[in-house]
C-alpha positions as CSV (number, residue, x, y, z in Angstrom):
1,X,0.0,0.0,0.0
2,X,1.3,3.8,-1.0
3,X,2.0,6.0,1.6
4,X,-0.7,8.2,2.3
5,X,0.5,11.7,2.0
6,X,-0.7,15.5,2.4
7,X,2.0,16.9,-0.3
8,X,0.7,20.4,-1.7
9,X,-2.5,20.2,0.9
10,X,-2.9,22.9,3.1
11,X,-5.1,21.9,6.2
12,X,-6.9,24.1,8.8
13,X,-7.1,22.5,12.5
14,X,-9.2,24.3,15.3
15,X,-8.5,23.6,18.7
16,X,-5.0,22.4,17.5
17,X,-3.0,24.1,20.4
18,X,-3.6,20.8,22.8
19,X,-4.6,17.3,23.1
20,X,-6.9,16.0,19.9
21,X,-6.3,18.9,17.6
22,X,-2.4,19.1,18.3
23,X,-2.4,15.7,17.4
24,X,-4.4,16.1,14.2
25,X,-1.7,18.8,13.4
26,X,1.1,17.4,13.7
27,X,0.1,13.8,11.8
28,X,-0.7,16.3,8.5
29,X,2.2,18.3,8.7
30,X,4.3,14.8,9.0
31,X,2.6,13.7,6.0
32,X,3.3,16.9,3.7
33,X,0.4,19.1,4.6
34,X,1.2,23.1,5.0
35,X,-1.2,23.4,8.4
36,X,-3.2,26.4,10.2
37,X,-2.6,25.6,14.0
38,X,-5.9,27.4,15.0
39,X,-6.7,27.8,18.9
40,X,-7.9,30.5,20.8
41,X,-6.1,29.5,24.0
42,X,-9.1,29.4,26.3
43,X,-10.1,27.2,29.4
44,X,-11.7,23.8,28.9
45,X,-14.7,25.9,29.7
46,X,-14.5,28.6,27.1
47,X,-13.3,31.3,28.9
48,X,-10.0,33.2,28.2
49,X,-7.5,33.5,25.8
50,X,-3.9,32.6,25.0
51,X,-1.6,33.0,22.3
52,X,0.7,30.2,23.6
53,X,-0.9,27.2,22.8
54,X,-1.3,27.8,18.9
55,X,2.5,29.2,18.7
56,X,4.1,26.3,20.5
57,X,2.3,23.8,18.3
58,X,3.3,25.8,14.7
59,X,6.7,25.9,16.3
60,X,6.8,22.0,17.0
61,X,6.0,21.3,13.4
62,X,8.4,23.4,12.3
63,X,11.1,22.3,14.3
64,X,10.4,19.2,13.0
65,X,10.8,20.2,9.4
66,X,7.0,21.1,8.6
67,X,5.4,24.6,8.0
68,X,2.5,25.5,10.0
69,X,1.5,29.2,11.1
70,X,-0.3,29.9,14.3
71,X,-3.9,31.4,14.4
72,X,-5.6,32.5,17.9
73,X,-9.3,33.6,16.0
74,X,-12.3,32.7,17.6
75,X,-14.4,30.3,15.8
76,X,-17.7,31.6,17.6
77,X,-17.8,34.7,15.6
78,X,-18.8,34.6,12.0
79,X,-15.8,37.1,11.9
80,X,-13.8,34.8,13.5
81,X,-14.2,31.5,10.7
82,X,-13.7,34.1,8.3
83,X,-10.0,34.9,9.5
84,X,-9.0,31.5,10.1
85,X,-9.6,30.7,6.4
86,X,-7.9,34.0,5.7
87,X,-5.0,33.3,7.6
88,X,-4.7,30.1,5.3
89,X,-5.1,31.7,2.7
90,X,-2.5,34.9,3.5
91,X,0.1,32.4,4.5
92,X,-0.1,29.5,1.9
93,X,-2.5,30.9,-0.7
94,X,-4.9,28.5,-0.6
95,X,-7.1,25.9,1.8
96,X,-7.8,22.1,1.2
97,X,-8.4,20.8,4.4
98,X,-10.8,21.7,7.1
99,X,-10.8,19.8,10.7
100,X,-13.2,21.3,13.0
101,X,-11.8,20.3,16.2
102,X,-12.4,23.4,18.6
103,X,-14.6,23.1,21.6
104,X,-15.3,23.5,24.8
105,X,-17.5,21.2,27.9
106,X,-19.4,22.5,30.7
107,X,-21.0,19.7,32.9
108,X,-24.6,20.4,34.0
109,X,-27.9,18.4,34.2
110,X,-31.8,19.3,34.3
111,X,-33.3,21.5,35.6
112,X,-30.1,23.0,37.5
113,X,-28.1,23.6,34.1
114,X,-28.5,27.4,33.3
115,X,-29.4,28.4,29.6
116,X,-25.6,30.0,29.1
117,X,-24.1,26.6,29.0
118,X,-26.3,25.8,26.2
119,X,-25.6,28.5,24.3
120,X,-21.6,28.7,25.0
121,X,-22.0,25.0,23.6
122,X,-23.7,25.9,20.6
123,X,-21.9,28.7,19.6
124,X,-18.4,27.4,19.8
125,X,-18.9,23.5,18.5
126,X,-22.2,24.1,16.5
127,X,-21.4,27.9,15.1
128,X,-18.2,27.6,15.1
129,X,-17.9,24.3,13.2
130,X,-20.2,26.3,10.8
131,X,-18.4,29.4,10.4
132,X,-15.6,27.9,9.8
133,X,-17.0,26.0,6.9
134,X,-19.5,28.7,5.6
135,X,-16.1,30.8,5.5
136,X,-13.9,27.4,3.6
137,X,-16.9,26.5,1.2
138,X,-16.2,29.2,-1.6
139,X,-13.0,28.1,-2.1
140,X,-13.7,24.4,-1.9
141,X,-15.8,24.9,-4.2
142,X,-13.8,27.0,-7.1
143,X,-11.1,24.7,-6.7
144,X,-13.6,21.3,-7.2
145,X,-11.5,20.0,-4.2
146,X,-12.3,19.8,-0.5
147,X,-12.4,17.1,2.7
148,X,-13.5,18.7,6.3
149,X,-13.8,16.8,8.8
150,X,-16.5,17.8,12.2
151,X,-16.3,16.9,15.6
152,X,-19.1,14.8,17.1
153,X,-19.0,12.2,19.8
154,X,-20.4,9.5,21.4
155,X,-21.2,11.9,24.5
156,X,-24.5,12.7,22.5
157,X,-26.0,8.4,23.0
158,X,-26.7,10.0,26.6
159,X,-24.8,10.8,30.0
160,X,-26.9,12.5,32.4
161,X,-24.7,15.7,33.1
162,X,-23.7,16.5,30.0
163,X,-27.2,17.6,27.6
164,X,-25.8,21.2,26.2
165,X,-22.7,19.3,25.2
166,X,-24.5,16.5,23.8
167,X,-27.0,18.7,22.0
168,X,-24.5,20.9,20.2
169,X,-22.5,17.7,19.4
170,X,-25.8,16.0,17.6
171,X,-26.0,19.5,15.5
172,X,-22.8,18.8,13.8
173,X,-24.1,15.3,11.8
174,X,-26.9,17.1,10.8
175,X,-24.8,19.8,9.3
176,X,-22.6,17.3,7.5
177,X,-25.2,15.0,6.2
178,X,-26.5,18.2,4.2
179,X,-23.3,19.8,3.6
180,X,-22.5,15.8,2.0
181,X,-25.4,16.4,-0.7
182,X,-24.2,20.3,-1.6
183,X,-20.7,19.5,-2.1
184,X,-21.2,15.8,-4.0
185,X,-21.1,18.2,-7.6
186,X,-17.8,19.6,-6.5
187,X,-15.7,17.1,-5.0
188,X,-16.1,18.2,-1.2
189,X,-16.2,15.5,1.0
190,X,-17.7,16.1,4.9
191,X,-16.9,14.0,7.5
192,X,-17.4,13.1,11.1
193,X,-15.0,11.7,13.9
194,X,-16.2,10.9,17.6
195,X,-12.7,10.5,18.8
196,X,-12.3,8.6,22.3
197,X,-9.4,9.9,24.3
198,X,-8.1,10.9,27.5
199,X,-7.4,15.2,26.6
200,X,-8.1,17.6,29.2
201,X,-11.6,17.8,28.3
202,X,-12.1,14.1,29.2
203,X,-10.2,14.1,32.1
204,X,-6.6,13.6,31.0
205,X,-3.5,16.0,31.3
206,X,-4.7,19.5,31.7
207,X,-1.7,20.6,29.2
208,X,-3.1,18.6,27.0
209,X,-0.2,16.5,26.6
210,X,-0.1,13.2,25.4
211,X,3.0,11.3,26.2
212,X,1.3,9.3,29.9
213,X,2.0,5.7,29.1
214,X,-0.4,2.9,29.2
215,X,-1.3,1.8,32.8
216,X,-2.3,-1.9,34.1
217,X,-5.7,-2.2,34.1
218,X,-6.2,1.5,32.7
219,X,-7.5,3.0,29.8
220,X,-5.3,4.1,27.3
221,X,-6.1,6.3,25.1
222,X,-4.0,9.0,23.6
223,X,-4.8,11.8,21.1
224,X,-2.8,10.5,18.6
225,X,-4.4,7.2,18.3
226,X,-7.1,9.1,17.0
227,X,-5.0,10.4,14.3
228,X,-4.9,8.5,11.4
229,X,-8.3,8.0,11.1
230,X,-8.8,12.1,11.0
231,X,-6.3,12.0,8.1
232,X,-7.9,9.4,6.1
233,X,-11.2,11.3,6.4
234,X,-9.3,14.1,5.2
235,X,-7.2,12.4,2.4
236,X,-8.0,13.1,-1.2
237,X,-8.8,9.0,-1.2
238,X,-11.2,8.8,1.3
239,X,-14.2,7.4,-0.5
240,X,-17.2,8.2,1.8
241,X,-18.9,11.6,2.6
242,X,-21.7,11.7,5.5
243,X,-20.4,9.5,7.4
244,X,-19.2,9.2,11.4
245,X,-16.5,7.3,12.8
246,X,-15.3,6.3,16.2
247,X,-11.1,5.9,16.9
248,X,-9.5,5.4,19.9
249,X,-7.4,3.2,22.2
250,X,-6.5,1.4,19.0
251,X,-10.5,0.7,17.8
252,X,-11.9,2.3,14.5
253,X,-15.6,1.8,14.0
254,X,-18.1,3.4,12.0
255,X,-21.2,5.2,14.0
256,X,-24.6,5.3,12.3
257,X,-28.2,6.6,12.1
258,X,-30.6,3.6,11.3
259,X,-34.5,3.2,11.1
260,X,-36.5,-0.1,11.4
261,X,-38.8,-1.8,8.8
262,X,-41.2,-1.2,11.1
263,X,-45.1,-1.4,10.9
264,X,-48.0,-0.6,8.1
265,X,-51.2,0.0,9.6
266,X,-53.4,-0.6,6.1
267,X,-57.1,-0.4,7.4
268,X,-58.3,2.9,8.0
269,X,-56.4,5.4,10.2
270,X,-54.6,3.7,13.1
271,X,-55.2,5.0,17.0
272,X,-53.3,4.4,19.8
273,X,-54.3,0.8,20.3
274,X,-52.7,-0.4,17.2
275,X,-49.6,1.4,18.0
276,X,-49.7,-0.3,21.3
277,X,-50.4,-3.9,19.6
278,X,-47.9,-2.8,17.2
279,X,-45.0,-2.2,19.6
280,X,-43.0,-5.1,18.8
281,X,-42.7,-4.9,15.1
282,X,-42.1,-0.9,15.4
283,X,-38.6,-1.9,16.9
284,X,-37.8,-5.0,15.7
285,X,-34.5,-4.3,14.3
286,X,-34.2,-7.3,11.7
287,X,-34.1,-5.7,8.2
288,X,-33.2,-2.2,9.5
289,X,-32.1,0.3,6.9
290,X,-29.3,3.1,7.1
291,X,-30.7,6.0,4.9
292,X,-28.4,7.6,2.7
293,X,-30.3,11.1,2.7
294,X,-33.9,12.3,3.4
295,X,-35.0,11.7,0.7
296,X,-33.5,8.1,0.3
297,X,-35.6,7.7,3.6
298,X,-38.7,9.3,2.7
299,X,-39.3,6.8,-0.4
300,X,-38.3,3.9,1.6
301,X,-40.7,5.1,4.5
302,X,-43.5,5.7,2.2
303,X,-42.8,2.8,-0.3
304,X,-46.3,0.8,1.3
305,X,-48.4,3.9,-0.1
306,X,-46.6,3.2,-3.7
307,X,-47.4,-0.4,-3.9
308,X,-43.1,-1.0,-2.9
């Protein structure tokens, strides 16, 4: 198998001054890629700013024979996306490569959980994986040539204190499986990873380092095993768009939205009973289905009223 390389790429990373994103970074710059070491420096819970972060990491990949350039813009702010694609494109005169990785958690369950940690999770991994995209697309699209990659995660199947996290983390499939169908005509591929590892969002160094070693009967799960699935996502081969993965700890697995056969209620209109009677069937999941779209749904859904 040919190596898989980034040669003549340039690649955008938020978030890239620790743990996931640094990681992220520094695989594509080892690979060939010209990389935008975006990070606004703030606390795990959004607050702050620092310029260090993103300057050590561009400095690392340099120092290690790469080119990279440091950006500290706030992916919140429509403004903000806008700069970080402009700073690619100042620096290397083009952008290729989009990994929305930026984010922030604040812990909180119902009813305690005030409205402001919904919102701070929704405008910095919902908007800002949007702005940042919105501000990329353009020149994606001139070029016929594009592979982002969003952050989800598996935080969003349920864990009871963390719903504004999970909520703004569901948002991001939804804007890839429609950002799939508008750039199919031009060769831009959108992607998903739910990485699993132990950064200082989940608990691991607060640096966001990742050099621990593995511990008996612990866990292990550094940033970097992450990696190479991020950078297929983001190769010029990767052959799927839509799509969410999990990597971690050495595991890759793909992560999907299915519906069951379910049931046809054919005589008259149904009421509650028959839903009741029906209960089984509605979630037997022999013969479920993995839509490719809404509308690939809606005609399988509604196939009974078309004689299918």
């Amino acid at each position: 198998m040919s190596e898989f390389r980034f040669d003549d790429r340039v690649a955008v990373v938020t978030g890239a001054g620790r743990g996931l994103g640094r990681a992220y970074a520094h695989l594509l710059a080892a690979r060939g890629a010209r990389v935008v070491v975006n990070d606004l420096g703030g606390s795990i819970e959004g607050d702050g700013q620092d310029t260090g972060p993103a300057q050590v990491v561009a400095d690392e990949i340099v120092a290690a024979g790469g080119e990279a350039v440091a950006d500290t813009h706030d992916v919140s702010t429509p403004e903000g996306g806008e700069a970080i694609v402009g700073t690619a494109l100042d620096t290397f005169g083009r952008v290729d490569i989009l990994v929305n990785n930026a984010g922030i958690v604040r812990y909180g369950s119902l009813p305690d959980m005030p409205l402001e940690n919904l919102e701070r999770h929704i405008a910095v991994h919902l908007y800002g994986t949007y702005n940042t995209t919105r501000a990329a697309w353009p020149h994606l699209r001139r070029q016929r040539y594009g592979r982002i990659v969003h952050t989800t995660s598996t935080g969003l199947l349920g864990l009871d204190n963390n719903q504004a996290y999970a909520a703004a983390k569901a948002g991001t499939i939804g804007l890839a499986r429609s950002a799939r169908i508008a750039g199919e005509p031009h060769n831009i591929k959108v992607n998903l990873i739910a990485p699993a590892a132990m950064t200082r969002m989940g608990g691991g160094d607060p640096l966001g380092g990742d050099d621990a070693p593995a511990r008996p009967g612990e866990p292990h799960l550094p940033a970097r095993a992450v990696a190479p699935m991020v950078a297929y996502l983001a190769h010029e081969d990767c052959p799927v768009s839509g799509e969410v993965y999990i990597a971690g700890g050495g595991r890759f697995a793909r992560l999907f939205i299915a519906a069951t056969e379910g049931y046809v209620h054919t005589d008259g209109d149904a009421t509650v009973e028959d839903v009741a009677g029906a209960w089984e069937t509605i979630n037997d999941e022999k013969g479920y289905y993995v839509p490719d779209g809404l509308m690939a749904w809606s005609g399988s859904f509604l196939k009974h009223q078309f004689g299918g």
